[in-house]
C-alpha positions as CSV (number, residue, x, y, z in Angstrom):
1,X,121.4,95.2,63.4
2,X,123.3,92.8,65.7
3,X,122.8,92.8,69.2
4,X,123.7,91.6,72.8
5,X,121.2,91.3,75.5
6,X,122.4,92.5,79.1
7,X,119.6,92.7,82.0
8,X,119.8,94.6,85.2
9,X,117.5,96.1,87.8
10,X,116.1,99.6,87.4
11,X,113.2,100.7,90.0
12,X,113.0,96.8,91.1
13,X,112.1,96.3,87.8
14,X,113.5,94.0,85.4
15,X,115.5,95.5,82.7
16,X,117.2,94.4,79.5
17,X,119.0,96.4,77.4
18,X,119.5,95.7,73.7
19,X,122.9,97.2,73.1
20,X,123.8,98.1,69.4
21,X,126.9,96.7,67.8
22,X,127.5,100.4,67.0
23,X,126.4,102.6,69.6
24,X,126.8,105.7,67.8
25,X,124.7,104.8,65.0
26,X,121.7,106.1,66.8
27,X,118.4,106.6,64.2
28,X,116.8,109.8,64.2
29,X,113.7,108.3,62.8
30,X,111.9,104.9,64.5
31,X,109.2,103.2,62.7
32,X,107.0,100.2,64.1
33,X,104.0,97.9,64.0
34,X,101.3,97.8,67.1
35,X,98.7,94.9,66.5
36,X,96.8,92.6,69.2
37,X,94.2,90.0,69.2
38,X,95.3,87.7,66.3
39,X,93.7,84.7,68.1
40,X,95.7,82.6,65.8
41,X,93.9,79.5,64.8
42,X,90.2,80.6,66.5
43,X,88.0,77.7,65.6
44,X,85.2,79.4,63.3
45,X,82.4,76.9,65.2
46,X,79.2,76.5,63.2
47,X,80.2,77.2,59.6
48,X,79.6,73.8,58.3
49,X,76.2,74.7,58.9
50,X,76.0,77.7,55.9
51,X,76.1,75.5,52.4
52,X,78.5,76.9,50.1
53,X,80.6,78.5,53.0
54,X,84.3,79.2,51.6
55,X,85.4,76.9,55.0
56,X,89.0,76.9,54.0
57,X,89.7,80.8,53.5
58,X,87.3,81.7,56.6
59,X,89.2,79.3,58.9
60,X,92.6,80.0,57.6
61,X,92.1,83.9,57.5
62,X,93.9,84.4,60.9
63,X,96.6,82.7,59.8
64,X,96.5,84.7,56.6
65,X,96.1,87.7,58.4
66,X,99.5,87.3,60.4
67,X,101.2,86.8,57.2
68,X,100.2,90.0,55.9
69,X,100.9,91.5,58.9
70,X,105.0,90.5,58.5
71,X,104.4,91.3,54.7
72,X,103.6,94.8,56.0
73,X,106.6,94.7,58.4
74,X,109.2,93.9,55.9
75,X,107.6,96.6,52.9
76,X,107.9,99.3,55.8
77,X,111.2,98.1,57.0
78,X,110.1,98.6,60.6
79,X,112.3,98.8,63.7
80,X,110.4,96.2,65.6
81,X,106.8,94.8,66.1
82,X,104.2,94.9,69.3
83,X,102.1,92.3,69.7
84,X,99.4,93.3,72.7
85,X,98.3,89.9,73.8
86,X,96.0,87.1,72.5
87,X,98.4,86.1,69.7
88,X,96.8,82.7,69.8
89,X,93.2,81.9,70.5
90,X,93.4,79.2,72.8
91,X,96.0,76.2,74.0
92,X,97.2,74.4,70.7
93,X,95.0,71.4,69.1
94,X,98.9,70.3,68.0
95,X,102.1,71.9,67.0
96,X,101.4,72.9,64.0
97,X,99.8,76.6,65.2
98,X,103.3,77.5,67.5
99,X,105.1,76.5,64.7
100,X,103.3,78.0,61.7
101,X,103.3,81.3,64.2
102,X,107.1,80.7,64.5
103,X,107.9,80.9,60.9
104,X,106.3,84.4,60.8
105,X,109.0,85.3,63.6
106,X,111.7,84.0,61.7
107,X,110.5,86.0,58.1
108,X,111.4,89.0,60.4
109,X,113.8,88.2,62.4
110,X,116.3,87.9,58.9
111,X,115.5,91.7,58.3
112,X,116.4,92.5,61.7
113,X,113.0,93.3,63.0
114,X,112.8,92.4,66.9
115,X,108.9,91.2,68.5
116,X,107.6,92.4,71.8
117,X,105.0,90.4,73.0
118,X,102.3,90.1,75.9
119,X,100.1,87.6,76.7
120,X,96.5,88.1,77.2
121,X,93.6,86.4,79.1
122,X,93.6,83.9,75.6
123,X,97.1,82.7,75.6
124,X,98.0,83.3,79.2
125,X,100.8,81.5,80.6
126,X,98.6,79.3,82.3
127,X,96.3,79.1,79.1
128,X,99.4,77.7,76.3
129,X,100.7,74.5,78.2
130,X,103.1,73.7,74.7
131,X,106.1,75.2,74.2
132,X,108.8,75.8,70.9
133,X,112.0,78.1,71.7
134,X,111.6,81.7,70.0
135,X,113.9,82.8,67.6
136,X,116.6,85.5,69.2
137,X,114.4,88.1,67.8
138,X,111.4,87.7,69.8
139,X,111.0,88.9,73.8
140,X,108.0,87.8,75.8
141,X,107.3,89.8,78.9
142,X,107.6,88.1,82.0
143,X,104.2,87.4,84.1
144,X,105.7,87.3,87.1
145,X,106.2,91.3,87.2
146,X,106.4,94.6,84.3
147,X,110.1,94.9,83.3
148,X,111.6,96.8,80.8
149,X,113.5,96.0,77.5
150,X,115.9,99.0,75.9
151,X,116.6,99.4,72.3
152,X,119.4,102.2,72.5
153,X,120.0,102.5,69.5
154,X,116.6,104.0,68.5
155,X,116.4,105.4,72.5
156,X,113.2,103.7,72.6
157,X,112.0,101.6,76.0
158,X,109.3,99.3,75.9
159,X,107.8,98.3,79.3
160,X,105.4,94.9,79.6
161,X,103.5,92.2,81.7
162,X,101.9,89.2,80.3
163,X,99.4,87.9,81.8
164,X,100.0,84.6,84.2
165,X,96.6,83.2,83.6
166,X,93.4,83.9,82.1
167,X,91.6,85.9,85.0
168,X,93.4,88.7,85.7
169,X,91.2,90.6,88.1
170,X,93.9,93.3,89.3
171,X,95.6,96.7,87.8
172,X,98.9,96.1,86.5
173,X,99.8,99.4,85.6
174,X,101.0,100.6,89.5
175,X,103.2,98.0,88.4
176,X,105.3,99.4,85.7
177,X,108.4,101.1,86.3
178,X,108.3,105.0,85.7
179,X,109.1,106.3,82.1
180,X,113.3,105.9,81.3
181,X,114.2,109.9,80.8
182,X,115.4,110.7,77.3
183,X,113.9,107.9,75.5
184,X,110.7,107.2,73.6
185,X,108.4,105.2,76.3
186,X,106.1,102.3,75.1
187,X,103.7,100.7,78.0
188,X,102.7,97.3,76.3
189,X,99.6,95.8,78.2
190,X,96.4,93.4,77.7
191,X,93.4,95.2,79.5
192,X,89.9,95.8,79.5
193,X,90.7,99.5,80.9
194,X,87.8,100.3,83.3
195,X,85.3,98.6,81.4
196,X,84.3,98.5,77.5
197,X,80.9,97.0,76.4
198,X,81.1,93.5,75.2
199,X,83.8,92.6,76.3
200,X,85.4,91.0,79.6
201,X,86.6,92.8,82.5
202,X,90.8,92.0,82.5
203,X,93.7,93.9,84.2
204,X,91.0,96.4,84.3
205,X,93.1,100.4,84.8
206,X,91.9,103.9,83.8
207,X,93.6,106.7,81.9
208,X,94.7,108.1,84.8
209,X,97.1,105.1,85.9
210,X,98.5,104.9,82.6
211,X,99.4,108.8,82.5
212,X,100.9,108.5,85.9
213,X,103.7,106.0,84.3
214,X,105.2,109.5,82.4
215,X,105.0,106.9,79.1
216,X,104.8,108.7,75.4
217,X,102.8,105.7,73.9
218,X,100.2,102.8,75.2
219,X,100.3,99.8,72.8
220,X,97.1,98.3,74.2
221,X,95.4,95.0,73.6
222,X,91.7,93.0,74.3
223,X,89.2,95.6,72.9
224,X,88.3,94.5,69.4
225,X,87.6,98.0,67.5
226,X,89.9,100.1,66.9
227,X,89.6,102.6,69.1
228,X,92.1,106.0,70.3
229,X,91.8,106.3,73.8
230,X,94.1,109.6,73.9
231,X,96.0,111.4,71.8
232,X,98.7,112.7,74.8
233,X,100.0,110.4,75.2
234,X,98.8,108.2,72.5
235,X,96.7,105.1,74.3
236,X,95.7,103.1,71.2
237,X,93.6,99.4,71.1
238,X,94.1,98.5,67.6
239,X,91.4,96.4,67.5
240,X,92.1,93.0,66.1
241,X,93.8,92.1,63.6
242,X,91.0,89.7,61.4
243,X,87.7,89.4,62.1
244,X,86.2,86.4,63.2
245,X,82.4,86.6,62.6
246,X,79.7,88.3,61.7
247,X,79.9,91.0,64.9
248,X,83.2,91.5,64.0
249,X,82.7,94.2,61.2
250,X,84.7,96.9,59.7
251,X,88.2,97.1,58.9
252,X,91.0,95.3,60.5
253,X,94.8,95.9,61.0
254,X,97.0,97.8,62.6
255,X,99.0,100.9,63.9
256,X,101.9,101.5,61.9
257,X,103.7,104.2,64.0
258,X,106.4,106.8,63.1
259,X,108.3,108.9,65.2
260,X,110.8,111.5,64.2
261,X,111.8,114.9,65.8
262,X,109.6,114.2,68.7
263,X,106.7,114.5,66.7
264,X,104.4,110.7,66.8
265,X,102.3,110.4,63.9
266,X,100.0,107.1,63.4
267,X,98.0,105.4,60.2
268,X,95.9,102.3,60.5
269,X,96.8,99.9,58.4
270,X,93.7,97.5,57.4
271,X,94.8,93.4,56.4
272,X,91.9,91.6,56.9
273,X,91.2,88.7,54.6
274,X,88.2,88.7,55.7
275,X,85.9,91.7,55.9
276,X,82.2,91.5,57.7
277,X,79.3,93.7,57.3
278,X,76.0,93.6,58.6
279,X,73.8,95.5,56.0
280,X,70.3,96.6,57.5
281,X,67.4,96.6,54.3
282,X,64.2,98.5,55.0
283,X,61.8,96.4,52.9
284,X,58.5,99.2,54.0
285,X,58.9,100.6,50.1
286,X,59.0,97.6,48.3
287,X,56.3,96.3,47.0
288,X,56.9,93.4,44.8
289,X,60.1,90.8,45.0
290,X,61.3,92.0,41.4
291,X,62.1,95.0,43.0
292,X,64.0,93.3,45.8
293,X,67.2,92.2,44.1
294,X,68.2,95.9,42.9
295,X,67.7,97.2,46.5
296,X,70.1,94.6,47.5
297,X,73.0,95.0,45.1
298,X,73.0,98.2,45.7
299,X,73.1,98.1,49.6
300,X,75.8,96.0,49.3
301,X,77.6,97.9,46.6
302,X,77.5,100.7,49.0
303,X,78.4,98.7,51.8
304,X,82.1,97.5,50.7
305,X,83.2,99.6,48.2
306,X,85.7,100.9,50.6
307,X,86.6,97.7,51.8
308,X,89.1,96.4,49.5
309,X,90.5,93.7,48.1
310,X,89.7,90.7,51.0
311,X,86.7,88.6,50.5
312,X,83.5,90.3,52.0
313,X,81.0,88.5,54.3
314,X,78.0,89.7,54.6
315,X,74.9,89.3,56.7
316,X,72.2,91.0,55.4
317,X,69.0,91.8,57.5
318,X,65.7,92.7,56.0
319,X,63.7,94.8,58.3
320,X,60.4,97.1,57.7
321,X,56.8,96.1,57.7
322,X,55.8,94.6,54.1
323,X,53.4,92.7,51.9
324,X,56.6,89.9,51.2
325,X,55.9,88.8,54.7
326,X,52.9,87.0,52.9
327,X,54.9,85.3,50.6
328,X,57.7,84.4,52.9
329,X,55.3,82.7,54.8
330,X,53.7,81.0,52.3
331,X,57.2,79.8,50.6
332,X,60.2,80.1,53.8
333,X,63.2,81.0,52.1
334,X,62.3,83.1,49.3
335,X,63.8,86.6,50.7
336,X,67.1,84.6,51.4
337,X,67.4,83.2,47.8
338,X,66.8,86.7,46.3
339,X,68.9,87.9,48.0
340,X,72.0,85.1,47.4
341,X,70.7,86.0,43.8
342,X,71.4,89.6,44.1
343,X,74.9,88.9,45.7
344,X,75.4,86.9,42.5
345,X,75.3,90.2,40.4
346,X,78.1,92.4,42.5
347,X,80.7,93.3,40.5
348,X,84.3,93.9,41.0
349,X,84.4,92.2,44.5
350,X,83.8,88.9,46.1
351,X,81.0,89.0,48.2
352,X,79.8,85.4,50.3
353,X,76.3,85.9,51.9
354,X,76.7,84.6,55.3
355,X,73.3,84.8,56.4
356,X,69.9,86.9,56.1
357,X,68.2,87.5,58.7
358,X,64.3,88.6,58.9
359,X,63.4,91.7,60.7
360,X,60.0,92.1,58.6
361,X,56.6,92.8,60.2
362,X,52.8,91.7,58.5
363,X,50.9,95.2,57.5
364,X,47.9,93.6,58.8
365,X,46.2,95.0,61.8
366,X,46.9,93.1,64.9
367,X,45.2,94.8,66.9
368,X,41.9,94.0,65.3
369,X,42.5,90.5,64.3
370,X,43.0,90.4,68.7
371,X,39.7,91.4,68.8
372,X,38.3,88.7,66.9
373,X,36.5,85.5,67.9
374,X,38.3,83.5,65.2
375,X,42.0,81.4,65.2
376,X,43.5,84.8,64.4
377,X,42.1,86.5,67.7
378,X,42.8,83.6,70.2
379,X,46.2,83.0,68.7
380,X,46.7,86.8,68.8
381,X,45.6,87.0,72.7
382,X,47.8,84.1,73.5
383,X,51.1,85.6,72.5
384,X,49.9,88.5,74.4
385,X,49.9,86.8,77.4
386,X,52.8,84.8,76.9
387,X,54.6,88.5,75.6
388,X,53.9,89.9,79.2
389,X,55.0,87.1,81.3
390,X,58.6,86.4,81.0
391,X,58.5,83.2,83.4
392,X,55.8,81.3,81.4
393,X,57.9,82.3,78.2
394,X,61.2,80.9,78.8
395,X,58.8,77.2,80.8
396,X,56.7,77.3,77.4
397,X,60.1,77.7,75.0
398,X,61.8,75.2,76.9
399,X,59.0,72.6,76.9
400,X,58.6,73.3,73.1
401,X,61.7,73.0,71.9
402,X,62.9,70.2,74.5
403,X,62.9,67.7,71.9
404,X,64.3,69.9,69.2
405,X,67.4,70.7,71.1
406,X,68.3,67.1,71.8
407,X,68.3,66.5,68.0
408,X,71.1,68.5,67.7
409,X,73.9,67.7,65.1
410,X,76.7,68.1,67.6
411,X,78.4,70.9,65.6
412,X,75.5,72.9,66.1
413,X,75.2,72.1,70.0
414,X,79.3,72.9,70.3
415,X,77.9,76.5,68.7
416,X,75.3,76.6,71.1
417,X,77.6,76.4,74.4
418,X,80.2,78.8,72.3
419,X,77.4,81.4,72.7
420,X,76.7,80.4,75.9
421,X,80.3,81.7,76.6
422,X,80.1,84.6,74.7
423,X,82.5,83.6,71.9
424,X,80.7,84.2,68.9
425,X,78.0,82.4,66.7
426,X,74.5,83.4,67.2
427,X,72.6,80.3,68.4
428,X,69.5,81.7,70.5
429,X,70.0,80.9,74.3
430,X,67.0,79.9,76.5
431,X,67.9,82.4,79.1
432,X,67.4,85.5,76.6
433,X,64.3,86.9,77.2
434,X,64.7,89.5,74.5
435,X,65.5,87.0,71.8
436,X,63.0,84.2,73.1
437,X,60.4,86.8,72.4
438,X,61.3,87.8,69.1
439,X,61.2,84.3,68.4
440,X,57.7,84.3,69.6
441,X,56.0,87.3,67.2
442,X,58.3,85.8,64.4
443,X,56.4,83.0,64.7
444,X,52.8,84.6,65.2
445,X,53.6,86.9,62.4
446,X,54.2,83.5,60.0
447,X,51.0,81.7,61.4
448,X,48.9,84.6,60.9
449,X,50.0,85.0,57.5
450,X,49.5,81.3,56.7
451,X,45.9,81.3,58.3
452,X,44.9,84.7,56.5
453,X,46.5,83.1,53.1
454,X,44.6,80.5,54.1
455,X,41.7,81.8,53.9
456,X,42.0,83.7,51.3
457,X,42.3,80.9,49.3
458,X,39.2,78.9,50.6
């Protein structure tokens, strides 16, 4: 559909108004896309370190992801697209990302599908600092204040406000002009609402304040699972669009949204490329590791059969108390390679183990080894001690592993300070109590079986 673009000022609000080349070929029916969160390009840190990682589809899944996205628009002929903030992940390495991202614009920009985007705390105005034109088809809402773009022709108004920078302490929404009367109203916004868990506080606003705008439908961004807020009106986070890592589980996609006759009805549409699990394997009834690799095909069997076609990653934690934590001590490794064996024997679905992680407890009796005069007891009474004191914990982790953690490969220490800002690999940080002490009966549990083993064998 050609347009024209006109602006003018409606409740000291910025306002332009997409005017059809035929006015009175107003739709009855209006279709479109709401996604958020791309992170276009998000760097993946610490895969190098998993051998036989597929590095090339995990760090251009993203990319992949937005391409299916458009794929989508164009099938379902869409009237326009939302994007809810954090298209890109961060400022640009080069060109390449703007322009790859670009390209996507352009594929729907020839079918006559227009873009409405926000920018989040990850590509804030003051985040991107390089710059390519859009193509005619895209509108970026200011940052400066909410204003208000018109599509007539499907008596549709979509209302936004990018963010300036990356900290956006304040509510926006008192912000937005009230709802246009007699058109379908769309409040576009990045925001943390009042507060989610795990995630960063931004443009933080309440159900309340979004009501209060008189808006029929909130295309929301920054929460990462899909999640519907309300039903009237419909206040949506998509979640995002691809996972990233292995916290990141479950479907991915987004809203595709229909509304005819008044009547709004939504379906999630999943495109990952990329799927994540976490699959949790009580290993109490097993007693032998030929009956392992059964347990595990089918956990993960049952684990993405609904998944799809993308590739599945998987991180598989073994938990329970069991006699293998005997033989995992005497020969480290051996529950990950069964269980990389298992994964071999899935059928019908590509599955990459990304990790496995042991939850696993001796059956010995540690309270009566503690009471011993032996190696077992005094080691068994010195994690005690250390257990109970939190302070003499974190000095004795932090003198054992000083050395260790200046011997870093540098990929792994650039992991190590992505934790530290909460972005997503799971390097252990000295200032976690919770995980320096499960570090700390992980390791008993291994020395006691080695001594005992030990033993044994004298």
């Amino acid at each position: 559909m050609a347009v024209k673009v006109r602006y003018a000022l409606r409740d000291n609000a910025l306002t332009g108004c997409l005017k059809p080349a035929n006015p009175s070929a107003k739709k009855n029916r209006m279709r479109f896309l709401h996604t958020a969160d791309l992170h276009i390009d998000s760097p993946l840190r610490g895969l190098s370190r998993y051998e036989g990682a597929p590095l090339e589809r995990l760090r251009g899944a993203t990319r992949r992801a937005l391409e299916r996205l458009v794929d989508l628009a164009l099938d379902e002929r869409v009237d326009f697209l939302l994007i809810a903030g954090d298209l890109y992940d961060r400022d640009w390495q080069d060109f390449h990302t703007g322009l790859f991202v670009r390209a996507q614009m352009v594929r729907l920009g020839r079918a006559g599908i227009a873009v409405f985007i926000v920018q989040g705390n990850h590509d804030a105005r003051g985040v991107i600092t390089r710059q390519i034109p859009w193509p005619d088809n895209v509108t970026v809402f200011s940052s400066r204040s909410a204003h208000t773009v018109c599509l007539d022709a499907l008596g549709v108004a979509i209302h936004g406000h990018s963010f300036p920078d990356r900290e956006v302490p304040e509510d926006l929404v008192p912000g937005f002009p009230p709802a246009v009367p007699g058109y379908f109203n769309i409040g576009l916004l990045h925001t943390s609402l009042t507060g989610i868990g795990g995630h960063d506080t931004y443009a933080p606003t309440t159900l309340h304040n979004l009501r209060s705008r008189g808006y029929d439908y909130w295309a929301l961004g920054h929460i990462h699972v899909r999640q519907v807020v309300c039903e009237q009106p419909r206040v949506v986070f998509p979640g995002n669009l691809q996972g990233r890592h292995a916290r990141e589980t479950g479907p991915k996609g987004c809203e595709l949204v229909t509304v005819e006759g008044g009547l709004t009805t939504a379906r999630f549409m999943p495109l990952a490329v990329v799927c994540w699990h976490q699959v949790v394997i009580d290993l109490q009834p097993v007693k032998t590791l030929d009956e392992l690799p059964g347990l595990v095909t089918q956990a993960l069997q049952l684990a993405v059969h609904q998944a799809g076609d993308p590739l599945h990653a998987v991180r598989v934690i073994l938990s329970g108390e069991t006699g293998l934590h005997a033989l995992e001590a005497r020969q480290p490794g051996t529950l990950a390679a069964a269980v990389q064996a298992a994964a071999q024997d899935v059928t019908g679905m590509e599955v990459w183990i990304e990790q496995v992680r042991l939850d696993i407890r001796s059956p010995l009796n540690r309270s009566r080894l503690g009471l011993g005069n032996d190696a077992l007891g005094e080691l068994v009474r010195w994690v005690d001690v250390l257990a109970s004191d939190e302070a003499a914990l974190n000095a004795f982790c932090r003198h054992a592993l000083a050395d260790v953690l200046g011997k870093m490969p540098a990929d792994v220490q650039a992991a190590l300070a992505y934790e530290t800002a909460g972005l997503g690999t799971d390097v252990p940080r000295l200032d976690d109590g919770p995980a320096l002490l499960a570090l700390l009966q992980d390791a008993e549990a291994t020395l006691l079986a080695r001594l005992i083993s030990s033993e044994a064998a004298s």
